[in-house]
N, CA, C and O of each residue as an XYZ file, in Angstrom:
596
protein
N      22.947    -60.049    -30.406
C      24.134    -59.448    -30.904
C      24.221    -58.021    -30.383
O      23.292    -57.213    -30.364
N      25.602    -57.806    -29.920
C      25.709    -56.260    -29.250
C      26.337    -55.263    -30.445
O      27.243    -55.597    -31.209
N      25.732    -54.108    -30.440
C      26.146    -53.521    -31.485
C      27.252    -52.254    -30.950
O      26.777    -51.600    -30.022
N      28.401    -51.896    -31.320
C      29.242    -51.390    -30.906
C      28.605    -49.836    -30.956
O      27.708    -49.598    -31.764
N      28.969    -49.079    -30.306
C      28.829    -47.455    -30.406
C      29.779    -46.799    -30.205
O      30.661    -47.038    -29.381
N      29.674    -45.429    -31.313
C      31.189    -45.396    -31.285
C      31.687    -44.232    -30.236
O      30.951    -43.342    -29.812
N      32.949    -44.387    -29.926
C      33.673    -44.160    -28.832
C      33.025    -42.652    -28.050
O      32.818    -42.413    -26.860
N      32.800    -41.707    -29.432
C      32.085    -40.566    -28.919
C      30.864    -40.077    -28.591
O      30.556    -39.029    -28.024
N      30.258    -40.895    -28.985
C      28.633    -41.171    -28.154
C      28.967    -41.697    -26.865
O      28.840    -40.934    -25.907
N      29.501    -43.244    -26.606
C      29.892    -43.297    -24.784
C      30.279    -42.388    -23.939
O      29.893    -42.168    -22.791
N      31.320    -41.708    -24.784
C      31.962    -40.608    -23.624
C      30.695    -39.288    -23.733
O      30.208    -39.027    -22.633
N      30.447    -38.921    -24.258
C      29.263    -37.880    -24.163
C      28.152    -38.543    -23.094
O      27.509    -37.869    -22.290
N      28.050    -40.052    -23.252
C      26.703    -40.233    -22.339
C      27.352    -40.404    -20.822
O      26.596    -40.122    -19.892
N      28.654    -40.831    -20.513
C      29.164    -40.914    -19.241
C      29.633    -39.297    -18.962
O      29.919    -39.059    -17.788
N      29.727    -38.303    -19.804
C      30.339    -37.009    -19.056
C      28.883    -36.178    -18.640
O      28.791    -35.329    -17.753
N      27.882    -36.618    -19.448
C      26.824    -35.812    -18.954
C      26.348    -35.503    -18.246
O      25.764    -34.428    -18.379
N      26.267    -36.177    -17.082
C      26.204    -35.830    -15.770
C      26.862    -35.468    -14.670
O      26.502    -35.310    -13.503
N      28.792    -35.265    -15.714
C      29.685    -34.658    -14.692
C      29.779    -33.065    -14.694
O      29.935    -32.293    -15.639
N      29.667    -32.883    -13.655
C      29.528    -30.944    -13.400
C      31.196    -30.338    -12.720
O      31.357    -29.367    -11.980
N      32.437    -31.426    -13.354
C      33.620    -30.769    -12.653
C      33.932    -29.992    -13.630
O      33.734    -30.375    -14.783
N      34.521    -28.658    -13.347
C      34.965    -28.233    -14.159
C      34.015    -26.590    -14.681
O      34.555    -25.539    -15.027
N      32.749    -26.823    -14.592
C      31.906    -26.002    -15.064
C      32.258    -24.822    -13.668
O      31.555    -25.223    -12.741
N      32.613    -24.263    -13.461
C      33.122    -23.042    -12.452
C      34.163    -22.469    -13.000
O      34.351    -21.263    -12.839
N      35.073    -23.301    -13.791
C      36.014    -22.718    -14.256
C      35.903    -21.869    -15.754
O      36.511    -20.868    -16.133
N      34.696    -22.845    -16.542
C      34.264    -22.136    -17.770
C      33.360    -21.042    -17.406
O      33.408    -19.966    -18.002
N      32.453    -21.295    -16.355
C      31.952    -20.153    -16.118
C      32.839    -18.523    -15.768
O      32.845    -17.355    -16.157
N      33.282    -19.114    -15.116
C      34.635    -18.107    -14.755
C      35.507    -17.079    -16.028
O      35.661    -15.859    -16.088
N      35.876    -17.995    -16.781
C      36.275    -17.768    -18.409
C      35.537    -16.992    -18.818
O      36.031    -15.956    -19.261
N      34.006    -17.159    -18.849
C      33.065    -16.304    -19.539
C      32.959    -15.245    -18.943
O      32.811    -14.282    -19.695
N      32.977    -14.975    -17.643
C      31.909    -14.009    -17.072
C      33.427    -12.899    -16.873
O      33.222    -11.758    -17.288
N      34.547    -13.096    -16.421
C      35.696    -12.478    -16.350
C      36.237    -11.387    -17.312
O      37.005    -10.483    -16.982
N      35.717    -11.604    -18.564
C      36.460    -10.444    -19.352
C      35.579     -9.635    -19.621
O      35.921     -8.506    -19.974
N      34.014    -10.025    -19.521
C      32.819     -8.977    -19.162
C      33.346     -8.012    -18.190
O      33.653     -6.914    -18.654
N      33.501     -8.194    -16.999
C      33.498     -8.007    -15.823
C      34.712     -7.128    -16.088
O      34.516     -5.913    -16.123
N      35.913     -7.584    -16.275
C      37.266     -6.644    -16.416
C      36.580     -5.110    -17.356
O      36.643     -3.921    -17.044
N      36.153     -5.568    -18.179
C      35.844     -4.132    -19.411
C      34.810     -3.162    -18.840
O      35.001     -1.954    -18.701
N      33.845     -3.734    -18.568
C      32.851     -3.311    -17.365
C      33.762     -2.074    -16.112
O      33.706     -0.851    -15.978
N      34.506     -3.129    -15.424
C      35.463     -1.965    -14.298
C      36.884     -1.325    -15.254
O      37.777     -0.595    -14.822
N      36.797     -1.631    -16.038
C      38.209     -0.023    -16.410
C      37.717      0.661    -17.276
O      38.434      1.521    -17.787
N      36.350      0.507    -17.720
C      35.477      1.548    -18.311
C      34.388      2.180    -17.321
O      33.474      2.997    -17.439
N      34.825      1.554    -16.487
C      34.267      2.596    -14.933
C      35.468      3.340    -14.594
O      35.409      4.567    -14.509
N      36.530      2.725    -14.398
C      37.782      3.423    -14.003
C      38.119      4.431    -14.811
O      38.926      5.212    -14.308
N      37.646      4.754    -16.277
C      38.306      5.082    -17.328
C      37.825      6.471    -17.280
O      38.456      7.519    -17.139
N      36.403      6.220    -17.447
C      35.306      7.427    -17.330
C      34.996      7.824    -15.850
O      34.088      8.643    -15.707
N      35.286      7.609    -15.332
C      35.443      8.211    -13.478
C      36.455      8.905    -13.744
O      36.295     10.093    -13.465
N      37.951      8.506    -14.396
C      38.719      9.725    -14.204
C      38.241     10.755    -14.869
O      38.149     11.844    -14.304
N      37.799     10.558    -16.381
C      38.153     11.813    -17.218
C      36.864     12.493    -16.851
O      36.762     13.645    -17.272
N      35.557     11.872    -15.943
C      34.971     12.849    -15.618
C      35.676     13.540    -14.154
O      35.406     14.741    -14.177
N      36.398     13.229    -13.028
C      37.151     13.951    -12.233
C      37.886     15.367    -13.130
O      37.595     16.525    -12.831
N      38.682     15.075    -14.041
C      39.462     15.806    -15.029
C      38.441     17.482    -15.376
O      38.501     18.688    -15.137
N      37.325     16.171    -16.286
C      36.449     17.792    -16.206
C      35.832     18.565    -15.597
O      35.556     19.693    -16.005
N      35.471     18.042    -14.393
C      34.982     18.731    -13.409
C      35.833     19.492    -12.543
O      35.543     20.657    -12.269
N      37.076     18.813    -11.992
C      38.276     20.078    -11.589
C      38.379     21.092    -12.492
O      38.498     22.185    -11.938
N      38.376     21.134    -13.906
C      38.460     22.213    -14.616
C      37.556     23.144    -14.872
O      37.961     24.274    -15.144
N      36.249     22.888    -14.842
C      34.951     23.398    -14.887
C      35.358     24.022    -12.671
O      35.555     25.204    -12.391
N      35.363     23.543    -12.214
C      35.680     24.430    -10.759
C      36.619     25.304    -10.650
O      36.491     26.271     -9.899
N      37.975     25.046    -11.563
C      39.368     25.984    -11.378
C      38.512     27.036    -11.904
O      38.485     28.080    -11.253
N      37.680     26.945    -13.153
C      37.713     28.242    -13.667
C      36.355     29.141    -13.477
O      36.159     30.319    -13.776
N      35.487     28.173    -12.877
C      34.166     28.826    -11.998
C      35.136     29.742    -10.663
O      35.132     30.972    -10.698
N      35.722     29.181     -9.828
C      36.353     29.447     -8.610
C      37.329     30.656     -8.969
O      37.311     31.495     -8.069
N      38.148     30.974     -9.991
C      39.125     31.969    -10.790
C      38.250     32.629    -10.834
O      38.192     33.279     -9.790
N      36.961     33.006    -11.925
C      36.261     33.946    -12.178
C      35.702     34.485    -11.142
O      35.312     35.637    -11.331
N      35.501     33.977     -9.941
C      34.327     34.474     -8.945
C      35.302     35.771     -8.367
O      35.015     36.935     -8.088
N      36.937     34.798     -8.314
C      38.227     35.843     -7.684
C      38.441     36.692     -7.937
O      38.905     37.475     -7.108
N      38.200     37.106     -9.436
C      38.975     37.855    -10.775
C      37.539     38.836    -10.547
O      37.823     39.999    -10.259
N      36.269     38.582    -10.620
C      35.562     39.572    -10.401
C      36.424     40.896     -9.478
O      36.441     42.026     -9.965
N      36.894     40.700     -8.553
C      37.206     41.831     -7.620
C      38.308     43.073     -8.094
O      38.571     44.135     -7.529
N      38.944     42.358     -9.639
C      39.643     42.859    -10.219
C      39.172     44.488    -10.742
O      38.079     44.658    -11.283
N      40.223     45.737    -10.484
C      39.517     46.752    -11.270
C      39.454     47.434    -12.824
O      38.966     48.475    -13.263
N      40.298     46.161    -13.503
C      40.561     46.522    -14.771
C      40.315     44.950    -15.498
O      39.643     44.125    -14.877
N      40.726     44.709    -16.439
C      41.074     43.825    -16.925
C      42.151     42.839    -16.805
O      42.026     41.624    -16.652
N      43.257     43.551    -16.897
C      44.592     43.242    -16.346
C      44.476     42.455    -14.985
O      44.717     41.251    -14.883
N      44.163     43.102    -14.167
C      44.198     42.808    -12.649
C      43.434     41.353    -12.455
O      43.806     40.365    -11.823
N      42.268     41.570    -13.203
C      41.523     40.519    -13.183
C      42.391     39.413    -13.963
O      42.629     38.380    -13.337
N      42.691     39.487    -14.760
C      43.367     38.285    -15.488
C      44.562     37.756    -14.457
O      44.858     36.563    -14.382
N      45.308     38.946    -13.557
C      46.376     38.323    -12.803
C      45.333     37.541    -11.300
O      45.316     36.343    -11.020
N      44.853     38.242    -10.839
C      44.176     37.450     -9.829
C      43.881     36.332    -10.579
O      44.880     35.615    -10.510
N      43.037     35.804    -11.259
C      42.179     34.655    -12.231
C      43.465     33.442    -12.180
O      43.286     32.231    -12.051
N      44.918     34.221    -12.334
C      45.876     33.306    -13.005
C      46.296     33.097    -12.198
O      46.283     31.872    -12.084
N      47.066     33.851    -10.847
C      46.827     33.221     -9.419
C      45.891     32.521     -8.722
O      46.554     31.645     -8.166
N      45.199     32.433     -8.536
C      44.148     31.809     -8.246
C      44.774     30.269     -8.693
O      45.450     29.540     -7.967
N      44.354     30.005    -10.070
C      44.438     28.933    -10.806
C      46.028     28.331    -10.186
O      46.161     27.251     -9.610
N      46.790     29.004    -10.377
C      48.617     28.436    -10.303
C      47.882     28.106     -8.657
O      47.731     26.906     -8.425
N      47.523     28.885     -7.766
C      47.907     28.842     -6.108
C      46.999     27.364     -6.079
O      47.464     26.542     -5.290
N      46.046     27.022     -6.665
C      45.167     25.428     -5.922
C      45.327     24.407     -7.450
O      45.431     23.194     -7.271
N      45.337     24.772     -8.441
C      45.551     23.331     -9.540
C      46.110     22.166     -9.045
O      46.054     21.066     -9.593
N      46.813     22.511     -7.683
C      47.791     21.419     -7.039
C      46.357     20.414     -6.015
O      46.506     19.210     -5.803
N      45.305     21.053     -5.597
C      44.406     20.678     -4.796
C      43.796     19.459     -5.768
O      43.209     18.501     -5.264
N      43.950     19.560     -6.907
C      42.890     18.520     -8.208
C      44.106     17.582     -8.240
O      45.208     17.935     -8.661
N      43.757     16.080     -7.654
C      44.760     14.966     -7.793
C      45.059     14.471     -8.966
O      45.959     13.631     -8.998
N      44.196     14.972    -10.580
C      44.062     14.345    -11.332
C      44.785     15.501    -12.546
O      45.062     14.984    -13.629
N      44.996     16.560    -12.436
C      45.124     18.038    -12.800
C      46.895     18.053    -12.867
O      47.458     17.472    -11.940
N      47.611     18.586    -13.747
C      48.541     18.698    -13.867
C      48.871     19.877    -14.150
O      48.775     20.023    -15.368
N      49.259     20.925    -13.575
C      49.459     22.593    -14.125
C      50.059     23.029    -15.288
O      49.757     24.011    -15.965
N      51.204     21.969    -15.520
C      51.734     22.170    -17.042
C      51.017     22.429    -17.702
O      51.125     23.458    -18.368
N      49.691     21.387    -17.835
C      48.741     21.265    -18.865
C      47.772     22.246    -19.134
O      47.289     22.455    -20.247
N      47.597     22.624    -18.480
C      46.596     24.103    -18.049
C      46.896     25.142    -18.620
O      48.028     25.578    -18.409
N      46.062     25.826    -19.458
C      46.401     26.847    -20.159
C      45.323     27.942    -20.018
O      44.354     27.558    -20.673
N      45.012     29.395    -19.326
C      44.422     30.113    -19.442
C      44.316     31.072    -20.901
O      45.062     31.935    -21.362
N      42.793     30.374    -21.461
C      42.515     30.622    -23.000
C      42.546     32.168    -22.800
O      43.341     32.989    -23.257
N      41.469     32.339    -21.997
C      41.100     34.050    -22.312
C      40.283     34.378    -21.377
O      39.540     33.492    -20.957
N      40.198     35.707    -20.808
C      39.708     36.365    -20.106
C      39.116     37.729    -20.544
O      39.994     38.530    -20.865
N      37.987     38.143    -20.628
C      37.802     39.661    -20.565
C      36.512     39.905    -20.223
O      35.756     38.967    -19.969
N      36.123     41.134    -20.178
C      35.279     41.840    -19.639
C      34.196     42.427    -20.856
O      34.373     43.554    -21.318
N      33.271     41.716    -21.239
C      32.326     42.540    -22.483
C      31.607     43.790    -21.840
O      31.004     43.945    -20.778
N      31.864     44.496    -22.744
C      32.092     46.156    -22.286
C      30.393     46.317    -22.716
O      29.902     47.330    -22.218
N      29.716     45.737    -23.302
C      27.966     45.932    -23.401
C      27.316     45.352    -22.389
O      26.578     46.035    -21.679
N      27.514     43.810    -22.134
C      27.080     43.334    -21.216
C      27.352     43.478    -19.245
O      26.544     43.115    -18.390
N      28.714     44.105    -19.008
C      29.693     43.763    -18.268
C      29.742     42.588    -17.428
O      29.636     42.553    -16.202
N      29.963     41.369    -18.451
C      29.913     40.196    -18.098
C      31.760     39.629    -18.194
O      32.262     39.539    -19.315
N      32.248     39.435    -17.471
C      34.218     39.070    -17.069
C      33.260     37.589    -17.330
O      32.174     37.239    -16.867
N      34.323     36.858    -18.395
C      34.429     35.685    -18.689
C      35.722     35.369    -18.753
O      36.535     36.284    -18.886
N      36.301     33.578    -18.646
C      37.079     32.930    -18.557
C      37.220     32.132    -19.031
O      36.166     31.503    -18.933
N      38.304     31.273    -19.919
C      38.279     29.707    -20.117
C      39.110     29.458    -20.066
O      39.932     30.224    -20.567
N      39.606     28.180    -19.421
C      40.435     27.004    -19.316
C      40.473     26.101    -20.405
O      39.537     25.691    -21.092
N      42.217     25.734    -20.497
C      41.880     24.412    -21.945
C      43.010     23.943    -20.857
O      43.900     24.494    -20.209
N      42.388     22.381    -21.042
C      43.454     21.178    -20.251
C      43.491     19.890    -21.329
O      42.585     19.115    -21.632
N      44.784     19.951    -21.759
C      45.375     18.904    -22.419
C      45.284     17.365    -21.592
O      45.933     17.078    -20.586
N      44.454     16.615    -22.190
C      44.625     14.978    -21.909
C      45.265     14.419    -22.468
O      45.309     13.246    -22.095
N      46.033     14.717    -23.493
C      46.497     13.510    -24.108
C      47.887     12.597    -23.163
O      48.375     11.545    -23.574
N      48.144     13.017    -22.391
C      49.224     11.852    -21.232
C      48.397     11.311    -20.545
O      48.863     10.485    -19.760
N      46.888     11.513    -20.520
C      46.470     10.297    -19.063
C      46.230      9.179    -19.673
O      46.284      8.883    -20.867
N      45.873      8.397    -18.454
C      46.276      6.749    -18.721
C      44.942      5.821    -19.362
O      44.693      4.639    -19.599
N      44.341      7.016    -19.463
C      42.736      6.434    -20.253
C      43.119      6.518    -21.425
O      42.533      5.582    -21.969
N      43.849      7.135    -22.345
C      44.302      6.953    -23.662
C      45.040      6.100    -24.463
O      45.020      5.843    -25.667
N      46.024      5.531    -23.050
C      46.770      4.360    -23.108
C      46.059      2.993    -23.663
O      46.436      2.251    -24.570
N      44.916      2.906    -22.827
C      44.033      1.609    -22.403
C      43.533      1.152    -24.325
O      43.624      1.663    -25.442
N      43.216      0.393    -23.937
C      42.422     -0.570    -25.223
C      41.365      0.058    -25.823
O      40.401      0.014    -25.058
N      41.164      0.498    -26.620
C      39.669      1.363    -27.374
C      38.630      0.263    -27.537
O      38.662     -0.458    -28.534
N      37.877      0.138    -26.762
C      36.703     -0.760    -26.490
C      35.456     -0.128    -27.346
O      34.707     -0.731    -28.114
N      35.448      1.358    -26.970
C      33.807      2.167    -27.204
C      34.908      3.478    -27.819
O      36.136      3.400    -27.832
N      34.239      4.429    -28.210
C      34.870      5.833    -28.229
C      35.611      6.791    -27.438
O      34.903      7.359    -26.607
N      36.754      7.119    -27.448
C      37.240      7.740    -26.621
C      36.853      9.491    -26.590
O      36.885     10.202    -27.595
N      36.524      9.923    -25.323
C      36.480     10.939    -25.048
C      37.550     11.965    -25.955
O      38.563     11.634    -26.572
N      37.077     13.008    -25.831
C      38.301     14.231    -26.307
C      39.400     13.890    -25.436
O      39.339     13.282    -24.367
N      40.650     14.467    -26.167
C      42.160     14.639    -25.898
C      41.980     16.468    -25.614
O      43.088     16.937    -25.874
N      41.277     17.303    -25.306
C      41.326     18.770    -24.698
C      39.998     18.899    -24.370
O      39.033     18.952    -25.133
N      40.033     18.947    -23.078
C      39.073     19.740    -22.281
C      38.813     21.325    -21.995
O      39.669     21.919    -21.339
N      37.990     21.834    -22.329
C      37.984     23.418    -22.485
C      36.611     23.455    -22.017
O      35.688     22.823    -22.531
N      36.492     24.538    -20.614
C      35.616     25.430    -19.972
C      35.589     26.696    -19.824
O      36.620     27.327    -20.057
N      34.301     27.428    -19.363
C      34.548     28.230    -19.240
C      33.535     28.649    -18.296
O      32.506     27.976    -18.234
N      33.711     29.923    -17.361
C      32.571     30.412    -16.801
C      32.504     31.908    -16.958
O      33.400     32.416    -17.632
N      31.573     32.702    -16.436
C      31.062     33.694    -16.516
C      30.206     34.493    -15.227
O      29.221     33.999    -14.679
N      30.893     36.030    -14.823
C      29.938     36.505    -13.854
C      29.330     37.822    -14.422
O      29.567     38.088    -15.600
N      28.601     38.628    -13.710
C      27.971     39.660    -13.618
C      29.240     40.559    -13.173
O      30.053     40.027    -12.418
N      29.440     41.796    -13.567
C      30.471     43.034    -12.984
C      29.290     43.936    -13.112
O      28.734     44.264    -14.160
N      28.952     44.329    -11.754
C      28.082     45.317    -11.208
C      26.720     45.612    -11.654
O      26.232     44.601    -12.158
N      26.050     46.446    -11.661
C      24.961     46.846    -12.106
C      23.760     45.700    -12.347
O      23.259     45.322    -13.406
N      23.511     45.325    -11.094
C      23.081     44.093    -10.977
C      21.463     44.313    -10.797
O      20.720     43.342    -10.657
């Protein structure tokens, strides 16, 4: 006497050894790894471009602004400077750019600078919050020696 088995045990024992198809689930799986992986490379590649043009505008300003003989002067060189190349940073928008402060500590005579650059329009903010998002204002600053070195 043959004993019947039911329909879903046969088909499990005839598909078991079929491999069509498995490229495509693999595919399924490994694909949305892979996507989050590259626009959280893309994401954080820009906004580190972002801070590093800004950390250079205002290293590169201060070095200028040193030559300044007052305060004043220095702050206008510093702010030229910045307006004449912000256009050189592909990622940098001048609107956004705001020269915080500049001066000269009269104990140390150390001319300091900082930059604040607004992120909140780039397109990393847009994107899907996967992990933590970076700050929405970037703020640097640098610092030289004025004489007496």
């Amino acid at each position: 006497m043959v004993i019947a088995q039911p329909i879903g045990i046969a088909l499990l024992r005839r598909s078991a050894g079929c491999r069509r198809g498995t490229a495509a689930v693999e595919f399924a799986l490994v694909v949305p790894v892979f996507l989050c992986l590259l626009f959280g490379i893309v994401s954080l590649g820009a906004y580190l471009t972002v801070v590093h043009g800004v950390q250079q505008l205002a290293a590169e300003a201060v070095r200028v602004a040193v030559a300044g003989l007052d305060d004043g002067e220095r702050n206008r060189l510093a702010r030229g400077y910045i307006d004449g190349n912000v256009a050189l940073y592909p990622l940098l928008s001048p609107a956004r750019l705001t020269l915080e402060q500049s001066a000269t500590n009269a104990a140390s005579g150390v001319f300091s600078l900082t930059l604040r650059y607004d992120l909140s329009d780039m397109f990393i903010f847009s994107l899907p919050a996967f992990a933590p998002a970076p700050p929405r204002v970037v703020v640097r600053s640098a610092a030289i020696q004025r004489g007496g070195y």
